[in-house]
C-alpha positions in Angstrom: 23.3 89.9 87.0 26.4 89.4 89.3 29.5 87.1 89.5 28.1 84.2 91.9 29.2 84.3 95.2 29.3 81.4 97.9 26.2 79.8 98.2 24.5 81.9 95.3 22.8 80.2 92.6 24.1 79.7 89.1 22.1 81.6 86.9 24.6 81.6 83.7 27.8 81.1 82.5 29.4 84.7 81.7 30.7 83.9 78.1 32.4 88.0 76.9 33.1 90.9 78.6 33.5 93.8 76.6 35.0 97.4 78.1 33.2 100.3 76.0 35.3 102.8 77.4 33.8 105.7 75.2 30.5 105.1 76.9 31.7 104.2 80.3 30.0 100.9 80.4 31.4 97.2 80.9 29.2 94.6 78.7 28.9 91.1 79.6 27.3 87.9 77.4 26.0 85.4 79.9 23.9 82.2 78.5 21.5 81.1 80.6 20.8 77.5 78.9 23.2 74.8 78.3 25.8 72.6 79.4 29.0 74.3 80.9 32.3 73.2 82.9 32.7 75.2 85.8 35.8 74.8 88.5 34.7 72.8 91.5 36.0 73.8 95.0 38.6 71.1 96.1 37.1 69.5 99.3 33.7 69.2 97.6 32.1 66.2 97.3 29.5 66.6 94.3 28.4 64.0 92.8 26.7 63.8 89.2 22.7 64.7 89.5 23.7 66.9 92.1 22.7 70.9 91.7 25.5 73.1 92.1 25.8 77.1 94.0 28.6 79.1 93.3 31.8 78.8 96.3 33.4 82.5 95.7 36.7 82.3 94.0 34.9 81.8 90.5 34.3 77.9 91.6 31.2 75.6 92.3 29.9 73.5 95.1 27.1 71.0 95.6 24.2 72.7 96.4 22.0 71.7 99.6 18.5 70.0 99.4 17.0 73.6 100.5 19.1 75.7 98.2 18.0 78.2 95.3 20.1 76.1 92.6 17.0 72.9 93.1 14.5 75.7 92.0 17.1 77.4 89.3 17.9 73.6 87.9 21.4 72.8 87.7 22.1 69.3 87.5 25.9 68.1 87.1 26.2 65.9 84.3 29.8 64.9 84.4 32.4 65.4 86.8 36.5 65.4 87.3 39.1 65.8 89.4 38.7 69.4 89.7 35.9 70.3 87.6 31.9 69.7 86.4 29.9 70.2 83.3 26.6 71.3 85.0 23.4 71.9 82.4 21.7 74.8 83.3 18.1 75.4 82.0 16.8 78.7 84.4 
């Protein structure tokens, strides 16, 4: 798993990391179903219904017709100024 970049699709929400120094290893806890608020990139226009991708810079955008988040299903389900909860069931 990897942070999403622009265009990738949103495959979970990264919930801990934890640094084992000891054993030289970083440990993340991602969920992969559920409803989470993610930052939305500032000119987008999403809408609620819409999928979303990940923009780079730890924010969202709407995905395109053709992108991997229609397969991954991620469907905003509420939406703000500058953020949307998005349920994620991959």
């Amino acid at each position: 798993m990897k942070l999403a970049g622009d265009g990738d699709a949103i495959r979970g929400y990264l919930d801990k990391v934890e640094i084992r120094e000891a054993e030289g290893v970083v440990v993340g806890t991602v969920y992969t179903r559920g409803w989470f608020k993610f930052p939305l990139k500032a000119s987008d226009a999403a809408a609620i219904g819409d999928s979303i991708v990940g923009a780079g810079s730890g924010e969202v955008k709407k995905a395109m017709a053709d992108a991997a988040a229609v397969v991954n299903e991620t469907y905003i389900v509420e939406k703000g100024s500058d953020y949307v909860v998005a349920r994620i069931v991959a």
